[in-house]
C-alpha positions in Angstrom: 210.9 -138.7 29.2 208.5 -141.8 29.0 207.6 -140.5 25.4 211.4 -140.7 24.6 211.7 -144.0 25.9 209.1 -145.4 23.8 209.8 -144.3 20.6 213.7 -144.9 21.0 212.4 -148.6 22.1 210.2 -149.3 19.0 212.5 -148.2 16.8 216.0 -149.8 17.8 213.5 -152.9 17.7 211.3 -153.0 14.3 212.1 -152.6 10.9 211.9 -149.2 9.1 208.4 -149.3 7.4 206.7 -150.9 10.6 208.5 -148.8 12.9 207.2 -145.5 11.4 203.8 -146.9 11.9 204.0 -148.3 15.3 206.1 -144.9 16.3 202.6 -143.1 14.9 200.7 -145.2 17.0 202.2 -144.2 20.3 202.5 -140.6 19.0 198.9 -140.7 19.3 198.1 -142.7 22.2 200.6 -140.3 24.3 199.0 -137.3 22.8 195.7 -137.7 24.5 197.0 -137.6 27.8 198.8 -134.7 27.0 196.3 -132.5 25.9 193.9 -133.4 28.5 196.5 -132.3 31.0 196.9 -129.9 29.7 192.8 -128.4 29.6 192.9 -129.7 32.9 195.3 -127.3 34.2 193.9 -124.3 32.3 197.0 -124.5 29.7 194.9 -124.6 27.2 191.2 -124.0 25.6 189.1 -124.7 22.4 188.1 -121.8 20.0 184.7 -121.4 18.9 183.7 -123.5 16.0 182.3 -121.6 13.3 181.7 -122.6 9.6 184.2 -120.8 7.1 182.9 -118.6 4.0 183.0 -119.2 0.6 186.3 -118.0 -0.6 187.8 -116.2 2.6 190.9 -117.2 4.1 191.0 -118.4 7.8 192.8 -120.4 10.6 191.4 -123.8 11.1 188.7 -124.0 13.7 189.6 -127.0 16.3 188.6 -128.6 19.4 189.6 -131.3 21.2 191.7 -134.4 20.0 190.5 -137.8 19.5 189.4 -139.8 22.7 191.8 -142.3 24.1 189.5 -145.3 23.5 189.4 -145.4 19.6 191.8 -147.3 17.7 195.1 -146.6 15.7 194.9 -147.7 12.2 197.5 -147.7 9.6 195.0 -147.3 6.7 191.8 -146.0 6.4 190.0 -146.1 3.4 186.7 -143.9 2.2 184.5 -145.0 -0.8 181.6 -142.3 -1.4 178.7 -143.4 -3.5 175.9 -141.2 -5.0 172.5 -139.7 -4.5 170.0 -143.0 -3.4 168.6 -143.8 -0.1 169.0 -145.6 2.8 166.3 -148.2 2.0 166.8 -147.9 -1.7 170.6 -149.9 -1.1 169.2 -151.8 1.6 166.4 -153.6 -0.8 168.7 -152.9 -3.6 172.8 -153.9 -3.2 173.0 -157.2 -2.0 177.3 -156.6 -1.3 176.4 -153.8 0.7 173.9 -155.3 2.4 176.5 -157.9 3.4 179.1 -155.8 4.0 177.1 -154.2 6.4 176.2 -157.3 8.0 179.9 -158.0 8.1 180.9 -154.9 10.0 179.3 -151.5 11.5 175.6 -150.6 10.4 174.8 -146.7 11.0 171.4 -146.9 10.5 170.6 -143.1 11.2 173.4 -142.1 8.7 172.3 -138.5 7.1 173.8 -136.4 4.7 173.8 -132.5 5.6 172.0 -130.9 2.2 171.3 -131.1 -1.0 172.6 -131.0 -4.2 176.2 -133.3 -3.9 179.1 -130.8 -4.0 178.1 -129.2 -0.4 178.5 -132.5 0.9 181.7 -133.5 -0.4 182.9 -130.3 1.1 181.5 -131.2 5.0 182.9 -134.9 4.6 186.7 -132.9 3.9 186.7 -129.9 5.8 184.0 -129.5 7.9 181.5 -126.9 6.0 179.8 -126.5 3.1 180.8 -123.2 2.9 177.9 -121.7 2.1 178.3 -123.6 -1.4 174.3 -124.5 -2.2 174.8 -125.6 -6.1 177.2 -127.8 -8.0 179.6 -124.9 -9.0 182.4 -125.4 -10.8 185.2 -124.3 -10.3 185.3 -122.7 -6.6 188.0 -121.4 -4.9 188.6 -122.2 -1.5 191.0 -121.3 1.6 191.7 -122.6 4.7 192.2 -126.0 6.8 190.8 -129.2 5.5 191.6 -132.9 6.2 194.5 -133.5 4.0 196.0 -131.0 5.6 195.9 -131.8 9.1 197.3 -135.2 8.4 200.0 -133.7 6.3 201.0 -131.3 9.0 201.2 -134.1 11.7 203.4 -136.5 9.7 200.7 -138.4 8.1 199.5 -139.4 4.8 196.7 -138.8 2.1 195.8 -139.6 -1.6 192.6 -139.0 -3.6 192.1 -141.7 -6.6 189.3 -141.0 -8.5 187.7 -142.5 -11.4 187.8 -141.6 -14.8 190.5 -138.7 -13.9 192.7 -138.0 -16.9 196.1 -137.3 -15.0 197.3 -136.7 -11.8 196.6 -133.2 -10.7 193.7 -132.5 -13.4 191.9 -129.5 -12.0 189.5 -129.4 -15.0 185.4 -129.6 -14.2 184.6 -132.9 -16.3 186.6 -135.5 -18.3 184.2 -138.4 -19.4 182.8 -139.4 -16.4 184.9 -138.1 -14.0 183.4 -134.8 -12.1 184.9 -132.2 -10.2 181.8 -131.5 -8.2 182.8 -135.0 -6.6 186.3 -134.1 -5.9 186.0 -131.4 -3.1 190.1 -131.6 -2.3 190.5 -129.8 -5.9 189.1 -126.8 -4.8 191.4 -125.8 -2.1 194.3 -123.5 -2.8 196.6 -125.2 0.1 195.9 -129.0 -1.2 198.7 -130.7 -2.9 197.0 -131.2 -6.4 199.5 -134.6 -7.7 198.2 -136.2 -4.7 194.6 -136.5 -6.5 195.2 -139.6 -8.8 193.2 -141.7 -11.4 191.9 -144.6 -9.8 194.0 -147.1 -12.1 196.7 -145.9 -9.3 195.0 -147.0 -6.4 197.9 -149.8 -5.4 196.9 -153.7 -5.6 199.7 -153.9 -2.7 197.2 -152.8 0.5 200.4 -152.2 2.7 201.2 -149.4 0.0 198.2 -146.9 1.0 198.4 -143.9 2.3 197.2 -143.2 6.0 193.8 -142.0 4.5 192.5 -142.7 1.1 189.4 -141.3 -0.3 188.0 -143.2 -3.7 185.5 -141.7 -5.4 183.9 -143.7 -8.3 182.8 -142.3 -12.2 179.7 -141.5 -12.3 178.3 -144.8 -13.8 180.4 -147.0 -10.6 178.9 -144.6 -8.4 174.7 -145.1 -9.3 174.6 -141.0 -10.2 174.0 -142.2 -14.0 174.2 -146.2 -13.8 171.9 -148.4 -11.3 172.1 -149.5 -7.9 173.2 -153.4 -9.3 176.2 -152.0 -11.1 176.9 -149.7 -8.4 176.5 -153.1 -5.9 178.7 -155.4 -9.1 181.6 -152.7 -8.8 181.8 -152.1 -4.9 181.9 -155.7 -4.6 184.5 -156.4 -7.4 186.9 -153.7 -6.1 187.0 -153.8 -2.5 186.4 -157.5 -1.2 189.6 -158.1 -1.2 190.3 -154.8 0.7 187.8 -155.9 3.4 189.6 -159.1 4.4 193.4 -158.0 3.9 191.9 -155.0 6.5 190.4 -157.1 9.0 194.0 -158.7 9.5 196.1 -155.2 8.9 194.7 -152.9 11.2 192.9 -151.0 8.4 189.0 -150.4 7.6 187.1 -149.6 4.8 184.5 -146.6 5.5 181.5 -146.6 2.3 179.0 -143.5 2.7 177.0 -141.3 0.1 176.8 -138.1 -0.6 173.0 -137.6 -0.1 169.7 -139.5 -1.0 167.3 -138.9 -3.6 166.6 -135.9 -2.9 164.4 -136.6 -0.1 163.3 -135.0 2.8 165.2 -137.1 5.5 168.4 -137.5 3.6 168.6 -140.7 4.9 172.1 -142.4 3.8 173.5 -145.9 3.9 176.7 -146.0 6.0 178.9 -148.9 7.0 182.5 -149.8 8.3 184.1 -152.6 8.2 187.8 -153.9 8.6 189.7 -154.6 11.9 188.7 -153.4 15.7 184.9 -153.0 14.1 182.3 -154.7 16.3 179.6 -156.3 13.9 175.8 -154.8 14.8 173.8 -152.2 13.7 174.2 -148.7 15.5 171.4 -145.7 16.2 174.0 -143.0 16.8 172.8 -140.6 14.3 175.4 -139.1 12.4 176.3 -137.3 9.2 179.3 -136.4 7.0 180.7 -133.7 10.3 180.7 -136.8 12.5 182.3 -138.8 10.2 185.0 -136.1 9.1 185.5 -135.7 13.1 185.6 -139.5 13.3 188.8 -140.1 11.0 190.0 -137.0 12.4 190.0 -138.8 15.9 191.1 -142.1 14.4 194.1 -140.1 13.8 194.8 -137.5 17.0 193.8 -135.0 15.0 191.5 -132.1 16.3 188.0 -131.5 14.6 187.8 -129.0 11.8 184.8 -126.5 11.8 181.6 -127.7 12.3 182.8 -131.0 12.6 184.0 -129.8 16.2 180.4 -130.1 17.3 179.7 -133.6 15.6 180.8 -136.2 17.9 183.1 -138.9 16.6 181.7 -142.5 16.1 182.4 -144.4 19.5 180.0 -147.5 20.2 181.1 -149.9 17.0 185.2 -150.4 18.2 186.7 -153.4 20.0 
């Protein structure tokens, strides 16, 4: 009844577009109560997380839903970069650098493997699925983050750069690459949601819930250099950054791996509203970030993701 309450309140009380959001928001923020309840009384339990196969169909592994003390965004927005290492964009991308500086610093950011296409595939649903190379094309079942946000009421688009149309599902055009575009290769995924970066809207208010951008492979430093890769983040999202500190939005930037090193070591920042500024030691890597927008969202954690904890420490 309380649950009825509010959301017949906020929206006899708000226009339609900020009602739909706000609505969202308590959505969420009543869910968590719920479900805790609800494990609590013994209604309900968590199945064992395991990571899917390569090409078999299965039901979505979950657990839990997103702790109470995160916040509720209306837009979050992930920029993935290529194949250089932490201290390489450290001594290397000044805008980064600042950015960083500016917002949330995970400074023991990892990526899971080697080569890129494995980690594409962990950042969006939660495995790599026993994928080792940069294959093209795979074929792949099951849940995955677009998904679960479509199935709760939410939103997502992909805009990459370089893509020839909407919905292309071909391996390469120019410098665009499907190895970097790990929505493509589910069956279930809603292929005209995948859309050349020219889309990506100059009105912020316009994004979807979630937005992945993945840049060509020049923009991204896999052919080009860390100063172009540093010119273009800079050029494209600045304005993002302090529009989202104002709009309950963030910006997420992450790479796929590093050069092929050992460690793996990746640069990851946030930045945008309820961030706290400092650097964090929480080490993470592309299933605690998955599980983090998952929880950003009341959505439960895919796969392996289930046993990555979320990003806590960096919220206000």
């Amino acid at each position: 009844m309380l649950a009825s309450l509010l959301l017949g309140h906020a929206a006899a009380n708000r226009g339609s577009t900020q009602s739909s959001r706000r609505v969202a928001r308590v959505r969420r923020a009543l869910l968590v109560p719920a479900v805790l309840l609800a494990l609590l009384s013994g209604a309900c339990s968590s199945p064992t997380d395991r990571p899917a196969t390569l090409g078999l169909s299965s039901a979505d592994r979950t657990a839990s839903a997103a702790p109470a003390a995160l916040p509720s965004y209306d837009h979050v927005v992930v920029v993935v970069f290529e194949n250089h290492s932490y201290s390489q964009i450290k001594e290397g991308a000044p805008y980064f650098v600042r950015l960083a500086d500016h917002g949330a610093e995970m400074t023991r950011s990892h990526a899971v493997t080697h080569p890129s296409e494995p980690n594409y595939l962990a950042l969006f649903g939660g495995s790599t699925f026993d994928v080792g190379s940069d294959a093209c094309p795979l074929s792949l079942h099951g849940g995955h983050l677009a998904r679960q946000l479509r199935r709760t009421g939410h939103s997502f688009r992909a805009y990459s750069e370089g893509l020839p149309s909407a919905g292309y599902t071909g391996c390469t055009s120019g410098r665009y690459a499907r190895k970097h575009a790990p929505w493509v290769n589910f069956s279930s995924f809603r292929q005209g949601t995948h859309r050349p970066y020219s889309s990506f809207p100059s009105d912020y208010s316009s994004l979807p819930d979630v937005a992945f951008v993945i840049p060509d492979l020049c923009s991204d430093m896999h052919d080009c250099s860390v100063r172009h890769g540093n010119r273009w983040l800079k050029s494209h999202f600045k304005d993002y950054v302090a529009w989202a500190r104002e709009h309950d939005s963030l910006l997420l930037v992450t790479f796929d791996e590093d050069d092929d090193g050992p460690t793996n070591h990746i640069y990851t920042a946030l930045a945008g509203a309820h961030v706290q500024t400092g650097n964090y030691a929480q080490r993470i890597n592309h299933y605690n970030v998955l599980h983090t927008i998952e929880a950003l969202f009341g959505l439960p954690a895919l796969r392996n993701a289930a046993d990555a904890p979320p990003i806590r420490e960096i919220w206000n």
